[in-house]
Biopython code that builds the backbone (N, CA, C, O; Angstrom):
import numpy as np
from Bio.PDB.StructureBuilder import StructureBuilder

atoms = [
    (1, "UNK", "N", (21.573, -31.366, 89.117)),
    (1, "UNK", "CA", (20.539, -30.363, 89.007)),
    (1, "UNK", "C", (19.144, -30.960, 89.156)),
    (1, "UNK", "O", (18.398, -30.518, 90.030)),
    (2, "UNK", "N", (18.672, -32.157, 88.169)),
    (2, "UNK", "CA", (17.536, -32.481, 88.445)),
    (2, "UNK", "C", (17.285, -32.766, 90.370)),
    (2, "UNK", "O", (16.401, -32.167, 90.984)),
    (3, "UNK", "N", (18.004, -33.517, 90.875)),
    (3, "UNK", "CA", (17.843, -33.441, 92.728)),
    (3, "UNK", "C", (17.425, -32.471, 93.067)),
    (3, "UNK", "O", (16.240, -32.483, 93.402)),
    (4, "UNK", "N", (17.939, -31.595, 93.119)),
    (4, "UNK", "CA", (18.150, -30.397, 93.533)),
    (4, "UNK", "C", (16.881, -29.113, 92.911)),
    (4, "UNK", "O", (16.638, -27.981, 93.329)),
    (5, "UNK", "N", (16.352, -29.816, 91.903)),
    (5, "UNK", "CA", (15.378, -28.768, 91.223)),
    (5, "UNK", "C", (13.719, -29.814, 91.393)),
    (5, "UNK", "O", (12.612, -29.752, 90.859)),
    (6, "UNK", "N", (14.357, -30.692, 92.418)),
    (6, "UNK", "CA", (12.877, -31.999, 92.239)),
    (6, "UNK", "C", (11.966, -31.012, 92.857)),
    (6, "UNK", "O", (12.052, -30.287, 93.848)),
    (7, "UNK", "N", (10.776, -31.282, 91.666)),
    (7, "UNK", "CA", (9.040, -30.841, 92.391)),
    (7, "UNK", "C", (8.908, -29.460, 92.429)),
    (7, "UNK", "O", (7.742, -29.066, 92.440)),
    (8, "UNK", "N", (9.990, -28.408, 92.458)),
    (8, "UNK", "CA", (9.955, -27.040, 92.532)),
    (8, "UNK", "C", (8.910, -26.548, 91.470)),
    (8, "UNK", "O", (8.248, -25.531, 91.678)),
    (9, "UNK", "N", (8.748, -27.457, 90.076)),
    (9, "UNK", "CA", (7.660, -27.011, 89.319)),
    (9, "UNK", "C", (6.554, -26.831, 89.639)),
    (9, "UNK", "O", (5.938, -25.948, 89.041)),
    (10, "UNK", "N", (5.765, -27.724, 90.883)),
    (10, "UNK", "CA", (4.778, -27.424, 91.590)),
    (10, "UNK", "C", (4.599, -26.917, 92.663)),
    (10, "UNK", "O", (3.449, -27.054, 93.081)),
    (11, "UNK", "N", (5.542, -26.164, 93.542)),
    (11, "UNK", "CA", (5.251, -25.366, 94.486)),
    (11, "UNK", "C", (5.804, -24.330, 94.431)),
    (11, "UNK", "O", (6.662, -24.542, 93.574)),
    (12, "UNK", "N", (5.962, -22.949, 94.878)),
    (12, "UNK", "CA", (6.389, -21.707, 94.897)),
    (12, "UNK", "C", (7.347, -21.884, 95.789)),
    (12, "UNK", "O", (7.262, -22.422, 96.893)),
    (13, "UNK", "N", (8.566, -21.252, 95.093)),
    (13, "UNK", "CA", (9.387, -20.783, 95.912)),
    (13, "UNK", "C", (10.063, -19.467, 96.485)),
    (13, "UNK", "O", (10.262, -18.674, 95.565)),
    (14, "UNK", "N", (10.529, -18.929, 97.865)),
    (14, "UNK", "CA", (10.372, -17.654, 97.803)),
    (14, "UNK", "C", (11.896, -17.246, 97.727)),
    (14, "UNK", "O", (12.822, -18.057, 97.747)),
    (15, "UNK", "N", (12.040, -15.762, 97.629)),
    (15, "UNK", "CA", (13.325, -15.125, 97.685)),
    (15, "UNK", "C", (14.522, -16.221, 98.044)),
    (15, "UNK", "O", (15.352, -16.801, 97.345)),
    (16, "UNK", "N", (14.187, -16.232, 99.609)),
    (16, "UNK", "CA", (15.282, -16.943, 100.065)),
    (16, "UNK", "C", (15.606, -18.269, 99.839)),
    (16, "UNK", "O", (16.744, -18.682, 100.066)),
    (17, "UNK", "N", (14.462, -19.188, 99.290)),
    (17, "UNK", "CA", (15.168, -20.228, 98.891)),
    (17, "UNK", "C", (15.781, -20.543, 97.692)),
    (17, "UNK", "O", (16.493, -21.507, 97.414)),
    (18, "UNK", "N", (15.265, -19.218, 96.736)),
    (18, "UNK", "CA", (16.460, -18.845, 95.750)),
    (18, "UNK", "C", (17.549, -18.838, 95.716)),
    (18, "UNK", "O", (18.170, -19.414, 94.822)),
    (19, "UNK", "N", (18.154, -18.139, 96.745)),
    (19, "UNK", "CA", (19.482, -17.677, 97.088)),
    (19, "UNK", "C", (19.857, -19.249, 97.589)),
    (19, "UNK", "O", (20.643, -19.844, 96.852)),
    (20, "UNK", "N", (19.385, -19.937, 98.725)),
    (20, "UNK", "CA", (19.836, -21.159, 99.142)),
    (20, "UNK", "C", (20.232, -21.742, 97.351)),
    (20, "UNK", "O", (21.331, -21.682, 96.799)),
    (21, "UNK", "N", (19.322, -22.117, 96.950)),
    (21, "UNK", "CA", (19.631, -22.811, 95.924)),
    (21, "UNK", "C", (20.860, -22.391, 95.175)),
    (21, "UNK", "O", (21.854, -23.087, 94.967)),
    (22, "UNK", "N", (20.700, -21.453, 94.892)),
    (22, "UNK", "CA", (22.154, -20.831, 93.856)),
    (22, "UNK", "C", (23.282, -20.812, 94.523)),
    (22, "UNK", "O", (24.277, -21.203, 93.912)),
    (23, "UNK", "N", (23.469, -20.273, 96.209)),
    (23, "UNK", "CA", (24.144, -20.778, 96.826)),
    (23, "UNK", "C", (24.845, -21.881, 97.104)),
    (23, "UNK", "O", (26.054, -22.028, 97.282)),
    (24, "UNK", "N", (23.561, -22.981, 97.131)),
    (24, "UNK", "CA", (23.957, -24.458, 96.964)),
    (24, "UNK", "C", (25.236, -24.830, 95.340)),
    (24, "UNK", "O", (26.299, -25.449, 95.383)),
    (25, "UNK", "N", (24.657, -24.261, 94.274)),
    (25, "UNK", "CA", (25.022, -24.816, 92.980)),
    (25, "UNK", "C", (26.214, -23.931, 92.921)),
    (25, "UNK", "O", (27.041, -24.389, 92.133)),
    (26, "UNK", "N", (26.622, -22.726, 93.531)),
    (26, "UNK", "CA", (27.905, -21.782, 93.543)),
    (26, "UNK", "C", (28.890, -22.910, 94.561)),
    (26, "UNK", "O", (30.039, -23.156, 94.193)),
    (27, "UNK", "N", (28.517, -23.338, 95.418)),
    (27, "UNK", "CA", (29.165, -24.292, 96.185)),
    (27, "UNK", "C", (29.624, -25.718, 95.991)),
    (27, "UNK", "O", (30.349, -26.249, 96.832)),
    (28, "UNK", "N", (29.229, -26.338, 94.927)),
    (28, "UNK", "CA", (29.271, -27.259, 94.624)),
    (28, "UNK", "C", (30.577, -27.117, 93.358)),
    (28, "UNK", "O", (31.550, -27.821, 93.092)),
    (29, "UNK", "N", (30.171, -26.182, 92.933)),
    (29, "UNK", "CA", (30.701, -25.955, 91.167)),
    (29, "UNK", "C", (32.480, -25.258, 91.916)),
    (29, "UNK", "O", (33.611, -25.362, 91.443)),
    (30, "UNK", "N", (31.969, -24.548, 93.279)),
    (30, "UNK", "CA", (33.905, -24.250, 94.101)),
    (30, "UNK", "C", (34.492, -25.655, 94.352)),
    (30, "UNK", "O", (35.695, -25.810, 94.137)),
    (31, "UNK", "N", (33.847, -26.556, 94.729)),
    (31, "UNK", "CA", (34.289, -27.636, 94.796)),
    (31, "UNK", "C", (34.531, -28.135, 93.851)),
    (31, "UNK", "O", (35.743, -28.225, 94.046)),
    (32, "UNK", "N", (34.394, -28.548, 92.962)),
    (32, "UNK", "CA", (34.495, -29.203, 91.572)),
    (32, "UNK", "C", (35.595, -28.588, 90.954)),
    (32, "UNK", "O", (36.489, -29.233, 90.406)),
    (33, "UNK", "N", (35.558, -27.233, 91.029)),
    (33, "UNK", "CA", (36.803, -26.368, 90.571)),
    (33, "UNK", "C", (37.994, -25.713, 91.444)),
    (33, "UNK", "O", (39.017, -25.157, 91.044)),
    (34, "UNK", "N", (37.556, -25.944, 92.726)),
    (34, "UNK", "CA", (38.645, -25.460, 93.271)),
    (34, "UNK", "C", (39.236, -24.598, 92.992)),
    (34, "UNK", "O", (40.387, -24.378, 92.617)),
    (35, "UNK", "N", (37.644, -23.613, 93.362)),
    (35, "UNK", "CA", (38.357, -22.366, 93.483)),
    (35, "UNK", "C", (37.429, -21.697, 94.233)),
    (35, "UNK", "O", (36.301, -22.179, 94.340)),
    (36, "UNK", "N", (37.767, -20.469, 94.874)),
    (36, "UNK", "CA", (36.873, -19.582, 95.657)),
    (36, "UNK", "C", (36.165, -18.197, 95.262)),
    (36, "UNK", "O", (35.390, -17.491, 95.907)),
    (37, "UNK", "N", (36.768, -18.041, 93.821)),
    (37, "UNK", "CA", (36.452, -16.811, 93.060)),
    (37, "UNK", "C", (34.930, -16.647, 92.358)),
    (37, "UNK", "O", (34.718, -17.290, 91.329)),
    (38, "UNK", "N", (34.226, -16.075, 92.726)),
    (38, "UNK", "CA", (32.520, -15.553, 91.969)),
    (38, "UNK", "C", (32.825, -15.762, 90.089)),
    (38, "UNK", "O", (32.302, -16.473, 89.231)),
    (39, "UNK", "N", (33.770, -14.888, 90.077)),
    (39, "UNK", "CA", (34.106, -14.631, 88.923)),
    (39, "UNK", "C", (34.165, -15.880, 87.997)),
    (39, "UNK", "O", (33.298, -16.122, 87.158)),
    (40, "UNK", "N", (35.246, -16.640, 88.218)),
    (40, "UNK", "CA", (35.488, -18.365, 87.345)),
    (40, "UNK", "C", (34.373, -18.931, 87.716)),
    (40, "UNK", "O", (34.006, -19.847, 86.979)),
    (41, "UNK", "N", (33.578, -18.644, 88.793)),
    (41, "UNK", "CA", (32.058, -19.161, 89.020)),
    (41, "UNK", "C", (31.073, -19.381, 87.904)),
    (41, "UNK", "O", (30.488, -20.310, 87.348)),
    (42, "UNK", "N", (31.215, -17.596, 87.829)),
    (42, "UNK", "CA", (30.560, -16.970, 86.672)),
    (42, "UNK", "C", (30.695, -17.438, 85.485)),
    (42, "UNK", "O", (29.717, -17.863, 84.869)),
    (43, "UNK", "N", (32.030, -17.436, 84.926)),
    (43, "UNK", "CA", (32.384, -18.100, 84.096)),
    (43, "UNK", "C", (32.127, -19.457, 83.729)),
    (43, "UNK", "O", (31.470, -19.565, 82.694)),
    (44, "UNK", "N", (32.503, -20.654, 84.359)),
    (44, "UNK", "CA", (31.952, -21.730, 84.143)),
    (44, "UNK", "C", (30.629, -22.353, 84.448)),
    (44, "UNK", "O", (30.454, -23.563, 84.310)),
    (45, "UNK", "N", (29.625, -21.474, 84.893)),
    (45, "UNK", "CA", (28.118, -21.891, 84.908)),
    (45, "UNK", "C", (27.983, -20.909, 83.473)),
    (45, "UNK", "O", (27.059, -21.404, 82.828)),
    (46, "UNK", "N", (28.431, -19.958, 82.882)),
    (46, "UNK", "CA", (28.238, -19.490, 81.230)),
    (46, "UNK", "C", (28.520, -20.604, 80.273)),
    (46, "UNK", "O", (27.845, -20.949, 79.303)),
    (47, "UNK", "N", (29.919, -21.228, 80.832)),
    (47, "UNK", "CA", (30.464, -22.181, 79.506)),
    (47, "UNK", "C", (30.219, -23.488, 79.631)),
    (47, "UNK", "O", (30.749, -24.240, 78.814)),
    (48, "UNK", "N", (29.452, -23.984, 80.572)),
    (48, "UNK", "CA", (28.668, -25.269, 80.585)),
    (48, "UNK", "C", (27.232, -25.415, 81.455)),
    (48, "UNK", "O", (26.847, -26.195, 82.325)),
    (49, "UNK", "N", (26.325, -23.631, 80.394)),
    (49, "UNK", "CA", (25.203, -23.841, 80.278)),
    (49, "UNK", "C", (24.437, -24.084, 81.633)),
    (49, "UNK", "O", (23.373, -24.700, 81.580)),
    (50, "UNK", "N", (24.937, -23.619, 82.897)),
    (50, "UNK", "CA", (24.539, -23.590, 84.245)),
    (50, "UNK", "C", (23.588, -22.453, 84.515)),
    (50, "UNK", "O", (24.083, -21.581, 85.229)),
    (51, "UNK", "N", (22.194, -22.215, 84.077)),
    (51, "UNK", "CA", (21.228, -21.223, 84.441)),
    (51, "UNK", "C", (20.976, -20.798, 85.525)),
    (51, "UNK", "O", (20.666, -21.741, 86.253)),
    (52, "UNK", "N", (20.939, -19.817, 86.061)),
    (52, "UNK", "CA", (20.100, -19.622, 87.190)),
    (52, "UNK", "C", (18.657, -20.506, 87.631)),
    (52, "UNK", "O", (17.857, -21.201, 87.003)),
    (53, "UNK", "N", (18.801, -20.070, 89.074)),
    (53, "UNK", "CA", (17.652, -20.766, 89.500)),
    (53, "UNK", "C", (16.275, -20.418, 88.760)),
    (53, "UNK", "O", (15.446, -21.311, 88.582)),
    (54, "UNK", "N", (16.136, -19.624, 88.500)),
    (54, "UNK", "CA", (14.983, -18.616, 88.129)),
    (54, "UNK", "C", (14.600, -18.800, 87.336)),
    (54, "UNK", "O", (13.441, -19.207, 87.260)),
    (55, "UNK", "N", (15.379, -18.600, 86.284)),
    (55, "UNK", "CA", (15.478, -19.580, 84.770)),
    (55, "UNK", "C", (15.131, -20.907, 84.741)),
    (55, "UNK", "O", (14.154, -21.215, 84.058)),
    (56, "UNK", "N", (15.658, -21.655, 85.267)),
    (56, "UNK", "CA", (15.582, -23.027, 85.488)),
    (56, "UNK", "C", (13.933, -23.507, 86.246)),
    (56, "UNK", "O", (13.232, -24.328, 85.654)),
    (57, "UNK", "N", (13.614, -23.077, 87.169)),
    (57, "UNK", "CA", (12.101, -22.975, 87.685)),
    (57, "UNK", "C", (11.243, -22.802, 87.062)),
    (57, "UNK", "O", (10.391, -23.634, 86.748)),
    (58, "UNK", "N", (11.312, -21.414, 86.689)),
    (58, "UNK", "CA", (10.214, -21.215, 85.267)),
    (58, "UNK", "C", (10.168, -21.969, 84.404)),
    (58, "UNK", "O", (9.114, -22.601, 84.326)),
    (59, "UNK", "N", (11.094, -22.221, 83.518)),
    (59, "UNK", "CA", (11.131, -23.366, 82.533)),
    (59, "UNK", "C", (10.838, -24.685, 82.651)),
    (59, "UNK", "O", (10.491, -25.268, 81.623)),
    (60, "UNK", "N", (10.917, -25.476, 83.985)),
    (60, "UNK", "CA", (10.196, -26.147, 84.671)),
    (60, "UNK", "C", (8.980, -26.423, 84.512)),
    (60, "UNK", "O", (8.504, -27.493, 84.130)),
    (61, "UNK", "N", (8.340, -25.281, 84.855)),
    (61, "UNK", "CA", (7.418, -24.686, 85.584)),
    (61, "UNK", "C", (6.424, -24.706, 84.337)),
    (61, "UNK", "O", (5.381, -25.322, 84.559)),
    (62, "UNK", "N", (6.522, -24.275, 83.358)),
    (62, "UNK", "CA", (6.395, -24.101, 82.407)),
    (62, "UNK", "C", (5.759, -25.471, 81.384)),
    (62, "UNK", "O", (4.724, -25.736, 80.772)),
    (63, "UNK", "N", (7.013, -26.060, 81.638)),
    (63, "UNK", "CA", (6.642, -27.540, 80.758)),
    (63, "UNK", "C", (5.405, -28.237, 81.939)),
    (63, "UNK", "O", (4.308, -28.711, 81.644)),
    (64, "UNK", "N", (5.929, -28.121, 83.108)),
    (64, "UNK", "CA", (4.681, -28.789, 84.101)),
    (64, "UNK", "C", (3.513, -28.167, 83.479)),
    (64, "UNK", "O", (3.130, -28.862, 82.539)),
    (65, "UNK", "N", (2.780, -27.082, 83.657)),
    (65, "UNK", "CA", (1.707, -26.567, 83.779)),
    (65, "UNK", "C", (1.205, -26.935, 82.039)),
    (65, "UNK", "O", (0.107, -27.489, 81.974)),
    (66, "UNK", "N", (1.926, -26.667, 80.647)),
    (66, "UNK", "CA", (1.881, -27.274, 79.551)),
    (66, "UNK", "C", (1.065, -28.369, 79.249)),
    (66, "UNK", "O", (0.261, -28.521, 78.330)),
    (67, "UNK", "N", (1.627, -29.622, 80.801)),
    (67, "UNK", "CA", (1.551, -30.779, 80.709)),
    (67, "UNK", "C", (0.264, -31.452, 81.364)),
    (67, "UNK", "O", (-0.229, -32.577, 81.286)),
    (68, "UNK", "N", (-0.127, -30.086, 82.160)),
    (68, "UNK", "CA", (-1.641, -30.312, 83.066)),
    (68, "UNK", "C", (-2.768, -29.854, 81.882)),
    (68, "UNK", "O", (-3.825, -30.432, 81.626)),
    (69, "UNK", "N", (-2.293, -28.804, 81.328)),
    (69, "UNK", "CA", (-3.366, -28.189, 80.471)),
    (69, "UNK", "C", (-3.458, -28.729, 79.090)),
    (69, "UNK", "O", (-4.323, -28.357, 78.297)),
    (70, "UNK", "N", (-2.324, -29.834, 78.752)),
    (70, "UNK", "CA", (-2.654, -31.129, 77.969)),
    (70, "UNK", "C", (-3.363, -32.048, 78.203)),
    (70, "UNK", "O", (-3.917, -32.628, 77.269)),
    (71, "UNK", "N", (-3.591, -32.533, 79.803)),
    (71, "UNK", "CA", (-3.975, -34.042, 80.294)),
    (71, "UNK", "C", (-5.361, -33.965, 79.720)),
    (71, "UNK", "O", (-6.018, -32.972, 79.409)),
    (72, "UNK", "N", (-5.661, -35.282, 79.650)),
    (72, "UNK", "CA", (-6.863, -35.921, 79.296)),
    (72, "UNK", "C", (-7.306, -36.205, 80.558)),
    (72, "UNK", "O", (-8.170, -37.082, 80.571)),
    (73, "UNK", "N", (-6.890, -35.589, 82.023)),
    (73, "UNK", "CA", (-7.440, -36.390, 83.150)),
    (73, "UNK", "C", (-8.704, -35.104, 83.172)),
    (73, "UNK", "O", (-8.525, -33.945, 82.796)),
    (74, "UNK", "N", (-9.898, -35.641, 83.680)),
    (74, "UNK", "CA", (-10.825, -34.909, 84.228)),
    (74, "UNK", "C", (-10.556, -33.934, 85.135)),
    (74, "UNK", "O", (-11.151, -32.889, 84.871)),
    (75, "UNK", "N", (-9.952, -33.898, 86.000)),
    (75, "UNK", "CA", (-9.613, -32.804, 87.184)),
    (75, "UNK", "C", (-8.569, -31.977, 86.672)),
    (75, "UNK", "O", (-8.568, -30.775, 86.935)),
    (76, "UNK", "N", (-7.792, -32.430, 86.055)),
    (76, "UNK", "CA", (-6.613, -31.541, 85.382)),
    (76, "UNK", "C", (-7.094, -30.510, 84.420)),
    (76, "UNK", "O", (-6.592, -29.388, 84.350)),
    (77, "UNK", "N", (-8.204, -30.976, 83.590)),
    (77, "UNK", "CA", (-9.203, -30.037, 82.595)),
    (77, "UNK", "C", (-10.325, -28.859, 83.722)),
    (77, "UNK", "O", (-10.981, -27.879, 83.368)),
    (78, "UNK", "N", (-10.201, -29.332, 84.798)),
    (78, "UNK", "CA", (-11.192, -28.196, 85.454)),
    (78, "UNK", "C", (-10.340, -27.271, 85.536)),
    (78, "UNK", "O", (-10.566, -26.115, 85.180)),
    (79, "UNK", "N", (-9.138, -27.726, 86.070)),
    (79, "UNK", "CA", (-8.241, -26.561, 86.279)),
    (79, "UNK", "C", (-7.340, -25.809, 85.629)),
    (79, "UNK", "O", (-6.688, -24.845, 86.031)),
    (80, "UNK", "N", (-7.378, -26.551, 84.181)),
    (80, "UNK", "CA", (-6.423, -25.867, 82.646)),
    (80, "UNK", "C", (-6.303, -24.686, 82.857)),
    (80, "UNK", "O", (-5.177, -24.219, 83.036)),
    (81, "UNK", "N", (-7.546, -23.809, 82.895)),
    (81, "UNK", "CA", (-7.779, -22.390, 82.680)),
    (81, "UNK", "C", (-6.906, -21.618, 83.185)),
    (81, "UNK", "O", (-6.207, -20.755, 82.653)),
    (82, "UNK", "N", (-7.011, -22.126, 84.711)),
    (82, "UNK", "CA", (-5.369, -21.500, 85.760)),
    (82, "UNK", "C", (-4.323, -21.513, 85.277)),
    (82, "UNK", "O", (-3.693, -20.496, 84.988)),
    (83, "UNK", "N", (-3.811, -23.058, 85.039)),
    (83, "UNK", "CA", (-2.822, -23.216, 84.824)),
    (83, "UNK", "C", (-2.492, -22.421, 83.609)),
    (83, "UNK", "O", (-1.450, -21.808, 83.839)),
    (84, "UNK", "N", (-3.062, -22.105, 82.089)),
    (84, "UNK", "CA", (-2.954, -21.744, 81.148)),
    (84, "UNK", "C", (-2.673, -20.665, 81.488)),
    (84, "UNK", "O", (-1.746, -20.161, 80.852)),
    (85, "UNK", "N", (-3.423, -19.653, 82.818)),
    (85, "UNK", "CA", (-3.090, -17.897, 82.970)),
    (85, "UNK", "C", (-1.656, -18.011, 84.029)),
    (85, "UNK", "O", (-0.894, -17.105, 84.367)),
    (86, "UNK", "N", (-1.639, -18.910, 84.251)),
    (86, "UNK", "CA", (-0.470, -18.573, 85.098)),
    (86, "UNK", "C", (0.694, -19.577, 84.145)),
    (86, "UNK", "O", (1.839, -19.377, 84.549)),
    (87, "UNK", "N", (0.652, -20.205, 83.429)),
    (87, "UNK", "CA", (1.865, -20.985, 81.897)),
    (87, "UNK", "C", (1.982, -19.168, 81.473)),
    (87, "UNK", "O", (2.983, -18.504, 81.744)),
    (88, "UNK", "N", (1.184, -18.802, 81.022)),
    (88, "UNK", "CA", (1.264, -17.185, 80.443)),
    (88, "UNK", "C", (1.675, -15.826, 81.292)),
    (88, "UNK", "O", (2.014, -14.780, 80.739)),
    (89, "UNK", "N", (1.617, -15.951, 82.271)),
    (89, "UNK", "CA", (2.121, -14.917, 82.988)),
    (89, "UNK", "C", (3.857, -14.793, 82.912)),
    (89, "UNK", "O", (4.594, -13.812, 83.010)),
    (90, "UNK", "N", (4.164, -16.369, 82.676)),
    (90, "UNK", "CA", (5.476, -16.446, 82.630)),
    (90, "UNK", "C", (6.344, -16.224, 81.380)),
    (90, "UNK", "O", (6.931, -17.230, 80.981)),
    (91, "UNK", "N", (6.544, -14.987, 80.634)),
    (91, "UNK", "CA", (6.831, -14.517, 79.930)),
    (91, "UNK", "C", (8.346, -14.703, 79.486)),
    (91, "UNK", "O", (8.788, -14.078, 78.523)),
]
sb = StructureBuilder()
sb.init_structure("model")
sb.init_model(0)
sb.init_chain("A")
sb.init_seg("    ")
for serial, (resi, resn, name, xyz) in enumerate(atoms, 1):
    if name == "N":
        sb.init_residue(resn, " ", resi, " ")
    sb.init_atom(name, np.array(xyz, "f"), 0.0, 1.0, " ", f" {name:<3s}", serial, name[0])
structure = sb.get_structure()
């Protein structure tokens, strides 16, 4: 997951590379389980804590922007304010 979720905290991603992604992690997890069913899909991204992309981004996303509007760097403090309305938008 971390590979696969690298840097997404700082850039936007749209619809479709949503779907790629979850796509990707539905594909991986048929392999692993050997099987072709959505359903046991479903199931074992529930019972070992496998979030959606969406989930997973935001929360990301989240601790990044946290982590800008903590810094002690000068340029990171010009831009807190943003980051702080958009850390908050994400509800």
């Amino acid at each position: 997951m971390p590979r696969l979720l690298y840097a997404l905290e700082a850039c936007p991603i749209n619809k479709m590379q949503e779907k790629s992604l979850e796509f990707t992690i539905n594909r991986v997890l048929m392999k692993i389980f050997r099987t072709v069913s959505l359903d046991v899909i479903r199931d074992c991204r529930l019972w070992f804590g496998i979030p959606n992309i969406k989930l997973s981004v935001v929360k990301h996303k989240k601790k990044f922007l946290m982590k800008y509007v903590n810094s002690a760097n000068r340029l990171c403090q010009l831009f807190s304010i943003d980051a702080l309305s958009e850390c908050n938008s994400y509800v």
